[in-house]
Predicted model as a PDB file, atoms N, CA, C, CB and O in Angstrom, pLDDT in the B-factor column:
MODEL        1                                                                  
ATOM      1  N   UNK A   1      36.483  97.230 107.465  1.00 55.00           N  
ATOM      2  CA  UNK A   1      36.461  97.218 108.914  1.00 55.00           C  
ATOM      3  C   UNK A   1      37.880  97.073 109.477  1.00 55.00           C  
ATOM      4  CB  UNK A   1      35.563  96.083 109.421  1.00 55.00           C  
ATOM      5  O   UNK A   1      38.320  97.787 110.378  1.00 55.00           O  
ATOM      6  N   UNK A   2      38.475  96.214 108.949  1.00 61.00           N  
ATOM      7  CA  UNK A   2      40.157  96.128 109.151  1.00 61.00           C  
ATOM      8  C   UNK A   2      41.020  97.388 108.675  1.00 61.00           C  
ATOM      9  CB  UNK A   2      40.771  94.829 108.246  1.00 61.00           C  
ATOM     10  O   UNK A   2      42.186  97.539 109.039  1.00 61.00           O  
ATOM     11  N   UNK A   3      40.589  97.965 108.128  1.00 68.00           N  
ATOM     12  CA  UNK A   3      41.631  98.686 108.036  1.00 68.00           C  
ATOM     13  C   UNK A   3      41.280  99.946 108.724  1.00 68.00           C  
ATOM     14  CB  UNK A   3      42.057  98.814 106.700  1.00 68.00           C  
ATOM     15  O   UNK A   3      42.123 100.706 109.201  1.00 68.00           O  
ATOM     16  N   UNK A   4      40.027 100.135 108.756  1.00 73.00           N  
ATOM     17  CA  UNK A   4      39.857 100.857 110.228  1.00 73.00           C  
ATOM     18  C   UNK A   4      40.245 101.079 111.486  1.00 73.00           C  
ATOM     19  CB  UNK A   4      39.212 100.690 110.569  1.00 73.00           C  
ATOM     20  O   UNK A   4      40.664 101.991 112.198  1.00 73.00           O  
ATOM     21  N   UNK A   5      39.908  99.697 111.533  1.00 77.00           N  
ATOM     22  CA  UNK A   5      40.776  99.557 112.352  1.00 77.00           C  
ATOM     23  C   UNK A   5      42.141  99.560 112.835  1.00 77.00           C  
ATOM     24  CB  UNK A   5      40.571  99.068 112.444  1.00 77.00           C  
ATOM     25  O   UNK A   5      42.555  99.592 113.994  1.00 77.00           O  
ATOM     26  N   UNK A   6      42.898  99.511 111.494  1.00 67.00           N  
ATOM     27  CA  UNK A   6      44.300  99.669 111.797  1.00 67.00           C  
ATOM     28  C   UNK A   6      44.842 101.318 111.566  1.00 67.00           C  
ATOM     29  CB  UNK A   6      45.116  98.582 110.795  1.00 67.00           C  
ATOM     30  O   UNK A   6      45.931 101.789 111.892  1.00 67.00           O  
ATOM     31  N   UNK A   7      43.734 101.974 110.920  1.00 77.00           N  
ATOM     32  CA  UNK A   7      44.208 103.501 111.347  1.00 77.00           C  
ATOM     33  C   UNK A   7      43.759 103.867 112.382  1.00 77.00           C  
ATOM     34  CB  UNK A   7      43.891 104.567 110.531  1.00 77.00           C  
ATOM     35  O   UNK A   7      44.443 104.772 112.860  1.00 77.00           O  
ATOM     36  N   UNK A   8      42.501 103.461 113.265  1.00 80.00           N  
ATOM     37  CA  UNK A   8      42.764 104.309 114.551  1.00 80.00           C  
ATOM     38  C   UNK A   8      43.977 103.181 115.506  1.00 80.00           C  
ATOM     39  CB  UNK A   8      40.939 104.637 115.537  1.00 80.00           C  
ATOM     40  O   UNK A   8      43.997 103.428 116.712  1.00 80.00           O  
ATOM     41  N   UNK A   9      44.476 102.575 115.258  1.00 85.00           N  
ATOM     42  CA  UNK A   9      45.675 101.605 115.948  1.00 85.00           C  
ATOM     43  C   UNK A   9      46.925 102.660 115.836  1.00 85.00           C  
ATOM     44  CB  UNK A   9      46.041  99.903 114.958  1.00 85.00           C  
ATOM     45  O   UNK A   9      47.730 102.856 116.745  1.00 85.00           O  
ATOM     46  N   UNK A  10      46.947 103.539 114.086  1.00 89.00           N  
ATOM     47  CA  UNK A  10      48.059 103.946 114.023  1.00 89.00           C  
ATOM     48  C   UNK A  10      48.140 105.317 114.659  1.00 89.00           C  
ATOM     49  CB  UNK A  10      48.444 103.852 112.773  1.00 89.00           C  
ATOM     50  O   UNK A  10      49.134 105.648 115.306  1.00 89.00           O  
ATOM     51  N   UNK A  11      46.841 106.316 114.436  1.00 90.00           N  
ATOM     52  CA  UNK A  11      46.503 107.216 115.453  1.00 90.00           C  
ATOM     53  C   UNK A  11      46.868 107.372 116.666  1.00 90.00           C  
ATOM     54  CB  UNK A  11      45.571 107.187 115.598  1.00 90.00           C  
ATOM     55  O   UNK A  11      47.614 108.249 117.101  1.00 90.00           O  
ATOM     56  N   UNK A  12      46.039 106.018 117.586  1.00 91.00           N  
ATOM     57  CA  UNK A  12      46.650 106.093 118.684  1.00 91.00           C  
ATOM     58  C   UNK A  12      48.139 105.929 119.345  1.00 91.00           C  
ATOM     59  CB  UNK A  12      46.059 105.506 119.074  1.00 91.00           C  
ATOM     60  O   UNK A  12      48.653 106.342 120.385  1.00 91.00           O  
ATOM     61  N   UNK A  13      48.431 105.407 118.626  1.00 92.00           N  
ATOM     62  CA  UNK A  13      50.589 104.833 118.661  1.00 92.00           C  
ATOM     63  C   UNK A  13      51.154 107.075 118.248  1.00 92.00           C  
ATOM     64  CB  UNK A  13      51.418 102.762 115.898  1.00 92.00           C  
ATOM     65  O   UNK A  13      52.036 107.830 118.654  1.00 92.00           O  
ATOM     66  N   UNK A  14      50.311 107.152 117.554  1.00 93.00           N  
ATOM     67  CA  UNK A  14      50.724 108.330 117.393  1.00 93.00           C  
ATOM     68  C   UNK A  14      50.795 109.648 118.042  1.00 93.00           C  
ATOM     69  CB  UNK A  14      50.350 108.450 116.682  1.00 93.00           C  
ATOM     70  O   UNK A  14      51.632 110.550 118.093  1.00 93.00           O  
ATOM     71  N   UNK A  15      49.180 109.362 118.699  1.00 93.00           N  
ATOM     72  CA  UNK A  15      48.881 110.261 120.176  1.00 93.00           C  
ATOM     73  C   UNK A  15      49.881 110.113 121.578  1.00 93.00           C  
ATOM     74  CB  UNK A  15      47.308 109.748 120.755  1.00 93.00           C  
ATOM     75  O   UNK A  15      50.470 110.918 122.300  1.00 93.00           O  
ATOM     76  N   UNK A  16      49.698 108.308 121.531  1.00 95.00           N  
ATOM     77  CA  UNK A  16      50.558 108.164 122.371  1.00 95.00           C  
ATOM     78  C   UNK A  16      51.839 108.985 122.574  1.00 95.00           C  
ATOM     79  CB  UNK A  16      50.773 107.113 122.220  1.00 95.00           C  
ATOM     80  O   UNK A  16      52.130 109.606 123.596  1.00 95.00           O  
ATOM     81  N   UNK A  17      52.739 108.871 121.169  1.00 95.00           N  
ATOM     82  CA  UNK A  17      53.864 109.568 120.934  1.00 95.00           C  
ATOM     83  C   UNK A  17      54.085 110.842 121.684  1.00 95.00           C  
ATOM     84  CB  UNK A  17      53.906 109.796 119.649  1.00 95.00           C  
ATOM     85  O   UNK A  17      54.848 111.111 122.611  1.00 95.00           O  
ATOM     86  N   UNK A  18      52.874 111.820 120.779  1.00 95.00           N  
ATOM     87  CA  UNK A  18      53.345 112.991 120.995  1.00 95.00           C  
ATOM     88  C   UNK A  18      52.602 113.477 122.174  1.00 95.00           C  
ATOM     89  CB  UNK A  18      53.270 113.811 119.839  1.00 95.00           C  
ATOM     90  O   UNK A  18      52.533 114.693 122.355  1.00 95.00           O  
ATOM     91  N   UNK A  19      51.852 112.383 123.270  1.00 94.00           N  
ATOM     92  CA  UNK A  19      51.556 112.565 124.444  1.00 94.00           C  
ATOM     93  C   UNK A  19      53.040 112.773 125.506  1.00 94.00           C  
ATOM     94  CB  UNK A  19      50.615 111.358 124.730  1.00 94.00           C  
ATOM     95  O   UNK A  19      53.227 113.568 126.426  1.00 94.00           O  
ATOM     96  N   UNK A  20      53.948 111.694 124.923  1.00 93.00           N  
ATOM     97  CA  UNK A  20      54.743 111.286 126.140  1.00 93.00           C  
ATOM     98  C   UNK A  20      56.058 112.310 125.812  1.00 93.00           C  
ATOM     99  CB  UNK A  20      55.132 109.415 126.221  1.00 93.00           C  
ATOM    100  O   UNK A  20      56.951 112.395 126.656  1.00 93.00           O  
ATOM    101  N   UNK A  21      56.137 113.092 124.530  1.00 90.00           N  
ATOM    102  CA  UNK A  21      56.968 114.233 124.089  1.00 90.00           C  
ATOM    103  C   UNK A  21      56.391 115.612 124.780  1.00 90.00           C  
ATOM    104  CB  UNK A  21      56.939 114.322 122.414  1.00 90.00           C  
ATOM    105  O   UNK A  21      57.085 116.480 125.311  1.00 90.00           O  
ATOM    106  N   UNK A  22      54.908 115.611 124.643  1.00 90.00           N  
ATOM    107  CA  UNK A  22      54.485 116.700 125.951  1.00 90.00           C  
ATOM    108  C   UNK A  22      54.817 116.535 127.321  1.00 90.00           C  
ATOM    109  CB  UNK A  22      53.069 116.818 126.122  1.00 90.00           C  
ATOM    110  O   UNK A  22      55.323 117.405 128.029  1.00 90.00           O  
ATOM    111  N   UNK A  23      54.501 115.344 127.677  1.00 90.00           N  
ATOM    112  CA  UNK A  23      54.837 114.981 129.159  1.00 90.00           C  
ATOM    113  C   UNK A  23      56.995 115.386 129.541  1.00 90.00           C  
ATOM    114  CB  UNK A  23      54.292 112.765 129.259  1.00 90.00           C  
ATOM    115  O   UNK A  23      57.530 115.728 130.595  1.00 90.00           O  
ATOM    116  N   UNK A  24      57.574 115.144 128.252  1.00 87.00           N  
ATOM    117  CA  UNK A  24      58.486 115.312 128.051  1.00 87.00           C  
ATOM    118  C   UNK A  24      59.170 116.955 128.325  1.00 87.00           C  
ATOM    119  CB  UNK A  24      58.416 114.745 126.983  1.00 87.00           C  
ATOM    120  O   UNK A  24      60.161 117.302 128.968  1.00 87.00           O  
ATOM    121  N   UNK A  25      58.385 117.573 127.706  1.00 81.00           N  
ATOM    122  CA  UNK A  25      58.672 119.079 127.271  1.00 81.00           C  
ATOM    123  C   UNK A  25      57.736 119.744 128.940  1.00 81.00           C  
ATOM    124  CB  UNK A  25      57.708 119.616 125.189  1.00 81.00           C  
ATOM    125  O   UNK A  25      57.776 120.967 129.074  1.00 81.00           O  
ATOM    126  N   UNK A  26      57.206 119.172 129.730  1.00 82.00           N  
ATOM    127  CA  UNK A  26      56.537 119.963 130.759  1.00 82.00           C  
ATOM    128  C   UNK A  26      57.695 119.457 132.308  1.00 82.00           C  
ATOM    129  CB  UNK A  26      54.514 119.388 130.842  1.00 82.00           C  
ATOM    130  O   UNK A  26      57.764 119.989 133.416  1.00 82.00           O  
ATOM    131  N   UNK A  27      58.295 118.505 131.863  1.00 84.00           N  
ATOM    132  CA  UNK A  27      58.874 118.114 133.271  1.00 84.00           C  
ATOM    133  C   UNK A  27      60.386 118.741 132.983  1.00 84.00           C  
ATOM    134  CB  UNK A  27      58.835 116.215 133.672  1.00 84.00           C  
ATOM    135  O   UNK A  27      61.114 119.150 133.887  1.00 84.00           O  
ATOM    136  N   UNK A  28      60.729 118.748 131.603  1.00 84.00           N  
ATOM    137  CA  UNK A  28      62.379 119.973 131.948  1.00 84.00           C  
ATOM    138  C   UNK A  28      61.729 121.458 131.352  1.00 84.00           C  
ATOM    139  CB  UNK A  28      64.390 119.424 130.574  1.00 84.00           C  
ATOM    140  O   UNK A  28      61.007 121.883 130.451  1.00 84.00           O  
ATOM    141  N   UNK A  29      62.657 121.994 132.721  1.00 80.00           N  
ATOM    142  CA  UNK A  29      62.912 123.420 132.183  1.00 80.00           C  
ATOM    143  C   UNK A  29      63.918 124.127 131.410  1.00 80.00           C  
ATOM    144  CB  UNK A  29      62.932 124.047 133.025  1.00 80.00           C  
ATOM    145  O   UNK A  29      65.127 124.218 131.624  1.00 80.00           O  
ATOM    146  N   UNK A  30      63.184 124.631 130.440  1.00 80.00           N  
ATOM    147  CA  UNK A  30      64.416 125.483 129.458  1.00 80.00           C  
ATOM    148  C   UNK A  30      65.426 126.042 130.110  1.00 80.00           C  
ATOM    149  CB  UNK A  30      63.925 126.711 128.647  1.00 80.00           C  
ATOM    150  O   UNK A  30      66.598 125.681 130.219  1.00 80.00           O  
ATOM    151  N   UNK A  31      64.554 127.446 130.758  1.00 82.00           N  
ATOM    152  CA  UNK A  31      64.727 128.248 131.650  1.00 82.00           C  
ATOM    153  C   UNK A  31      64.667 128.023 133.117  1.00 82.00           C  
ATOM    154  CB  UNK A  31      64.056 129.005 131.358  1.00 82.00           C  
ATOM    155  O   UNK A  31      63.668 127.367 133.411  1.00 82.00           O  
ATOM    156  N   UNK A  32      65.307 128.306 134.003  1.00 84.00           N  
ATOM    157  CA  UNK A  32      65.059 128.212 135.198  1.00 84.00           C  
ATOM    158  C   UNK A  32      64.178 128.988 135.912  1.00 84.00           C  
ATOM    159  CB  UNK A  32      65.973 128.250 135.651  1.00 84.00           C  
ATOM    160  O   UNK A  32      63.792 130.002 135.329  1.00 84.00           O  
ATOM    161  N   UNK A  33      63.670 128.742 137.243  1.00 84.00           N  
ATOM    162  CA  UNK A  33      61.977 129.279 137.855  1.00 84.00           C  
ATOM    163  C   UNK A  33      61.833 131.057 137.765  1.00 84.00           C  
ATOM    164  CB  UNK A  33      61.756 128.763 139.962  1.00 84.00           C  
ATOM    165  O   UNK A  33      60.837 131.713 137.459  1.00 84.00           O  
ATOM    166  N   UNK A  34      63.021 131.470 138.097  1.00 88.00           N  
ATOM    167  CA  UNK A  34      62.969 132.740 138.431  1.00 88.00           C  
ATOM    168  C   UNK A  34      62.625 133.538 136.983  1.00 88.00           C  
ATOM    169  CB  UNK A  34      64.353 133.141 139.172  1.00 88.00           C  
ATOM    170  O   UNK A  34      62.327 134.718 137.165  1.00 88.00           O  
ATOM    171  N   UNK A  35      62.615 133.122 135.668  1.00 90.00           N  
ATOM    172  CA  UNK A  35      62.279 133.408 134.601  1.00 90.00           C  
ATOM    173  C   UNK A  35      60.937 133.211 134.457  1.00 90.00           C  
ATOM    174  CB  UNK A  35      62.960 132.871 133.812  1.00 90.00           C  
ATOM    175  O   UNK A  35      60.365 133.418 133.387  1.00 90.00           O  
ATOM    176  N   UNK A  36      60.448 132.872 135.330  1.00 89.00           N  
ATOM    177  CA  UNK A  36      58.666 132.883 134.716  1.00 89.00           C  
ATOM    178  C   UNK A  36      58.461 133.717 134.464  1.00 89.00           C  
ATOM    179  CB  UNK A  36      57.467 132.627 135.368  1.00 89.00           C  
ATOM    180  O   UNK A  36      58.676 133.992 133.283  1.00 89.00           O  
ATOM    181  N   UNK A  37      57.901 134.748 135.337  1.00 92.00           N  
ATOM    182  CA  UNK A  37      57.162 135.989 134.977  1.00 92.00           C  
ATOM    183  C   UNK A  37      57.304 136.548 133.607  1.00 92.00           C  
ATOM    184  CB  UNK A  37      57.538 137.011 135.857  1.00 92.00           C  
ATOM    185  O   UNK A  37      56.417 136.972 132.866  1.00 92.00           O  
ATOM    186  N   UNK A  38      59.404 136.420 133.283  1.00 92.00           N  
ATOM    187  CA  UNK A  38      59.247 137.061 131.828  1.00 92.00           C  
ATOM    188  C   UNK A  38      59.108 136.211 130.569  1.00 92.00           C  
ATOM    189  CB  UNK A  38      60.422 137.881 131.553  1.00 92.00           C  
ATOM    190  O   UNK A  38      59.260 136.685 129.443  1.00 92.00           O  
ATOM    191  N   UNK A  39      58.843 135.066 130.787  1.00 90.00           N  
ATOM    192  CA  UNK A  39      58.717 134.148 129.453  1.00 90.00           C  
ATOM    193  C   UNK A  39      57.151 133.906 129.697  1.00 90.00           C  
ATOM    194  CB  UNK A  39      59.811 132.523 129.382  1.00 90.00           C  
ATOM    195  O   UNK A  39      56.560 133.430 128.728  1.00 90.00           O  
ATOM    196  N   UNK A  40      56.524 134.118 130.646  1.00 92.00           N  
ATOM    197  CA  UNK A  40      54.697 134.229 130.738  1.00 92.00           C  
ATOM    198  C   UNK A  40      54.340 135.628 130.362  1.00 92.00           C  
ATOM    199  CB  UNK A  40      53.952 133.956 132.461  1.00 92.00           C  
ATOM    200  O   UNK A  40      53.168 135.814 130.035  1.00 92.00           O  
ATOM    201  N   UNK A  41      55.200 136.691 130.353  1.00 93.00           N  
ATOM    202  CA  UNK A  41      55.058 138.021 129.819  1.00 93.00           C  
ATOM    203  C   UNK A  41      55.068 138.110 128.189  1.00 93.00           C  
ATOM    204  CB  UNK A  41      56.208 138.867 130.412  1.00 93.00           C  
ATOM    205  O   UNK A  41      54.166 138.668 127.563  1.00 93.00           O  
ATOM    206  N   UNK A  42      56.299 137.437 127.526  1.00 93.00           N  
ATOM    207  CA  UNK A  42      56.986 136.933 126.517  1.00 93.00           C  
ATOM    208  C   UNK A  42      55.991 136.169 125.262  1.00 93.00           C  
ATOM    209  CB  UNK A  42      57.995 135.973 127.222  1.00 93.00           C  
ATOM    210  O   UNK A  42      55.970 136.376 124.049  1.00 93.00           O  
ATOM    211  N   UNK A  43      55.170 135.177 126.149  1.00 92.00           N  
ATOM    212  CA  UNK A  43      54.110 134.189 125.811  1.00 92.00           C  
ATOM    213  C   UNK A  43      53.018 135.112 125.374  1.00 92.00           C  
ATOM    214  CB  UNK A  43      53.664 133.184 127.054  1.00 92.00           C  
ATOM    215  O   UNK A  43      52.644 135.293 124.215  1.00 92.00           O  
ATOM    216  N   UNK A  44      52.432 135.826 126.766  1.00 96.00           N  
ATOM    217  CA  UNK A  44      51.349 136.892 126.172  1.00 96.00           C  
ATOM    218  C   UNK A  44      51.541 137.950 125.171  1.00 96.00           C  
ATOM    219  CB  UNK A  44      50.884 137.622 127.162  1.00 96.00           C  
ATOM    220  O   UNK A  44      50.650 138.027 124.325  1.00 96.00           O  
ATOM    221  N   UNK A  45      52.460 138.734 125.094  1.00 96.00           N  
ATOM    222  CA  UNK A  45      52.741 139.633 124.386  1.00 96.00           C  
ATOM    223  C   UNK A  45      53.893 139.194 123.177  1.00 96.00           C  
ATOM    224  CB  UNK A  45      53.093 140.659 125.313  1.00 96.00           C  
ATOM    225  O   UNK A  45      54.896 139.900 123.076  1.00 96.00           O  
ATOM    226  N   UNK A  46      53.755 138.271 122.468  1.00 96.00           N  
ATOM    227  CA  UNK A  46      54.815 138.100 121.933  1.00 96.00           C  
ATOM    228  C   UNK A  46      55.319 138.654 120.788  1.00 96.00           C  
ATOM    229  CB  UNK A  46      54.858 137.153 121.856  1.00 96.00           C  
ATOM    230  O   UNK A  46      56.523 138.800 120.576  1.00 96.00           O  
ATOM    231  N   UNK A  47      54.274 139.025 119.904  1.00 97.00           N  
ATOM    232  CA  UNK A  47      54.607 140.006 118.475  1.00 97.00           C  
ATOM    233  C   UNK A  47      55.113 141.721 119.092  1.00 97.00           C  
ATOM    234  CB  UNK A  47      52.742 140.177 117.287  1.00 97.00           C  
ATOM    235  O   UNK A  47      55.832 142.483 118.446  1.00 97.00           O  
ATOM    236  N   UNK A  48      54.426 142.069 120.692  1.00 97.00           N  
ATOM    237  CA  UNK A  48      54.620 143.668 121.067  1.00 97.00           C  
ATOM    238  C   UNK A  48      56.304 143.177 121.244  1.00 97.00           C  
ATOM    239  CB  UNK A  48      53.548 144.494 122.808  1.00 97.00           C  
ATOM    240  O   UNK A  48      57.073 143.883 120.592  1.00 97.00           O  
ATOM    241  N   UNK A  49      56.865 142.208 121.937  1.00 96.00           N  
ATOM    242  CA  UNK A  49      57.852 142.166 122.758  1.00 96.00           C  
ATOM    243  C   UNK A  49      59.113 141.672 120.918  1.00 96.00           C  
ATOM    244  CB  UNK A  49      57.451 140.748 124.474  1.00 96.00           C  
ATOM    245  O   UNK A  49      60.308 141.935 120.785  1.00 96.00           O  
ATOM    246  N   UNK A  50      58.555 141.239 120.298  1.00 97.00           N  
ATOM    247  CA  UNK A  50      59.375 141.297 118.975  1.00 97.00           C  
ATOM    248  C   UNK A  50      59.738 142.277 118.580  1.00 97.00           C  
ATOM    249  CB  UNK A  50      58.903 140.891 117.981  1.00 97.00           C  
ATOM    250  O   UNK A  50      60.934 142.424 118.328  1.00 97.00           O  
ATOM    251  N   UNK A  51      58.545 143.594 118.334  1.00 98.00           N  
ATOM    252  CA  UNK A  51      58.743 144.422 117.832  1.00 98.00           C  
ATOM    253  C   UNK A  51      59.305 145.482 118.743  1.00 98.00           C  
ATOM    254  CB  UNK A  51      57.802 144.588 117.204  1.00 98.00           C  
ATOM    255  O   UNK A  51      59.686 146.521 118.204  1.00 98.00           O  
ATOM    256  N   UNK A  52      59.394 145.377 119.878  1.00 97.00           N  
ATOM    257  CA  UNK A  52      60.537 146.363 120.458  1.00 97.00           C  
ATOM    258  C   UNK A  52      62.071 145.831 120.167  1.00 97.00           C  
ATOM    259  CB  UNK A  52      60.344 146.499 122.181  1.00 97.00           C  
ATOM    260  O   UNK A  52      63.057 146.558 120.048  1.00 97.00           O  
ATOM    261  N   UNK A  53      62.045 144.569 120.093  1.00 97.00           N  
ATOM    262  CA  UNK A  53      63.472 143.773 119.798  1.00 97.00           C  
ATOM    263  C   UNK A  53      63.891 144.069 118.793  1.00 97.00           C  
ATOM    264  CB  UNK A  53      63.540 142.396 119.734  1.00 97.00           C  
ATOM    265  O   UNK A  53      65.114 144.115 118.658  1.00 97.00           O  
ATOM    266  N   UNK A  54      63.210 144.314 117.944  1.00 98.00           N  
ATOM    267  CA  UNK A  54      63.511 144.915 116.815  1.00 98.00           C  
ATOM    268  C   UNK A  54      63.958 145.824 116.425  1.00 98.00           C  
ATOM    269  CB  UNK A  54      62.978 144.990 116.382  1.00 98.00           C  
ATOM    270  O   UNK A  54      64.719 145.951 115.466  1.00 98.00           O  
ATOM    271  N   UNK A  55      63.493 146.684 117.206  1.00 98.00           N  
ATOM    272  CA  UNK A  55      63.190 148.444 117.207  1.00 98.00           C  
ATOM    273  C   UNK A  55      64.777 148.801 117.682  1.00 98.00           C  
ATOM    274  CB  UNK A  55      61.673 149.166 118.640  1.00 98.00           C  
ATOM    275  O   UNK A  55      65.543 149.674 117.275  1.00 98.00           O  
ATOM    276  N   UNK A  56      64.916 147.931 118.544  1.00 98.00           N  
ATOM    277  CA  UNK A  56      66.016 148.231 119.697  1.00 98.00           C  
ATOM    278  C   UNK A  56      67.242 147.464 118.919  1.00 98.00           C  
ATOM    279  CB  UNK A  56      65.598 147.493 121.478  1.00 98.00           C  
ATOM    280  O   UNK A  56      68.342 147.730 119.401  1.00 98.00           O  
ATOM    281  N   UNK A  57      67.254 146.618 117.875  1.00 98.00           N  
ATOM    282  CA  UNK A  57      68.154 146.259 117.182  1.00 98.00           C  
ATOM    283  C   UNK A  57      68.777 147.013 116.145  1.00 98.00           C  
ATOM    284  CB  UNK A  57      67.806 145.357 116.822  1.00 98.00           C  
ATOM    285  O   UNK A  57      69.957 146.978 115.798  1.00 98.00           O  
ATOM    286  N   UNK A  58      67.714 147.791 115.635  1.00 98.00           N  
ATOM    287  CA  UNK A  58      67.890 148.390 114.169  1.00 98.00           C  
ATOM    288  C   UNK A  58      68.914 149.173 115.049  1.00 98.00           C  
ATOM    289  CB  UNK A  58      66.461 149.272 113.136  1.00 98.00           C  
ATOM    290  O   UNK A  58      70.128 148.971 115.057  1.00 98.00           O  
ATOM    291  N   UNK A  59      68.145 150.226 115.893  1.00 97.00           N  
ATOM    292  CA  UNK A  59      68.487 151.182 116.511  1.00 97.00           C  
ATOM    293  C   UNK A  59      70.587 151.029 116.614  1.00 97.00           C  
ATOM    294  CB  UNK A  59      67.434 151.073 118.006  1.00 97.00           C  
ATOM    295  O   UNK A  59      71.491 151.717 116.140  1.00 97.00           O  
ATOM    296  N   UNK A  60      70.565 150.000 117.322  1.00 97.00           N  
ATOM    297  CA  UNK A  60      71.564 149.416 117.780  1.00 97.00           C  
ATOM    298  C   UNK A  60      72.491 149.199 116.578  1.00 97.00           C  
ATOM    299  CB  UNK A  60      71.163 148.256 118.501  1.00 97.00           C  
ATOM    300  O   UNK A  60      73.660 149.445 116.874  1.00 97.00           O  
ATOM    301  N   UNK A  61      72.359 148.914 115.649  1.00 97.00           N  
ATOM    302  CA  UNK A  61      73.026 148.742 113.761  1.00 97.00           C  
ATOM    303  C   UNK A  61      73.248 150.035 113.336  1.00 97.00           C  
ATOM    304  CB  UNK A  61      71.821 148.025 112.393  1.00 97.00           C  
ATOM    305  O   UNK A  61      74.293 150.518 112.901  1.00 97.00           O  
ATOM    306  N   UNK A  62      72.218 150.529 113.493  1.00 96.00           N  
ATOM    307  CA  UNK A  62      72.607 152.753 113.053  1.00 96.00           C  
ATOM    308  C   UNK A  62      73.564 153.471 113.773  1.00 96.00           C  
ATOM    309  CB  UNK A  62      71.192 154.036 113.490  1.00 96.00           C  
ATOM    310  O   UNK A  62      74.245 154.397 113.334  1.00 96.00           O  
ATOM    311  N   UNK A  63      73.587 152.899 115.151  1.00 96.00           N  
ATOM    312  CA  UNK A  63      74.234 153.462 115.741  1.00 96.00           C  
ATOM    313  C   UNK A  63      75.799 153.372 115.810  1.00 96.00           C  
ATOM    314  CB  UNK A  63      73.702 153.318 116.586  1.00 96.00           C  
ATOM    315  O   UNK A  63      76.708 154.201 115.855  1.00 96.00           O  
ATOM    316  N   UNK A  64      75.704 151.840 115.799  1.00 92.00           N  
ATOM    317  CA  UNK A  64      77.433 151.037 115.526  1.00 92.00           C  
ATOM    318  C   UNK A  64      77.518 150.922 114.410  1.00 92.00           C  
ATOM    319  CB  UNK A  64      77.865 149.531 116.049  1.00 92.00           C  
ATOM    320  O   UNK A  64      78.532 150.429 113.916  1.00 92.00           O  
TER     321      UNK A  64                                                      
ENDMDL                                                                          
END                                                                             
């Protein structure tokens, strides 16, 4: 029963944690506002928007 108790004790110390590291990560911005649209574009599409980066890199190496 005790030591049950002391893992959901350590759980919660732990939730806590990475509660107040979210709360952390939502109140600064990386980016500034006017970047939404393309890092919510970025977010949705993110493997299409790699693979043009890509595309557009190689491209960019063959060429230079």
């Amino acid at each position: 029963m005790k030591n049950s108790t002391l893992v959901k004790n350590d759980f919660l110390k732990e939730l806590q944690k990475e509660a107040r590291a979210q709360k952390k990560l939502n109140e600064e911005r990386v980016f500034p506002e006017f970047f939404d649209e393309v890092t919510s574009f970025i977010g949705v599409y993110s493997w299409q928007t790699l693979l043009v980066l890509a595309l557009i890199t190689a491209t960019l190496v063959e060429i230079f």
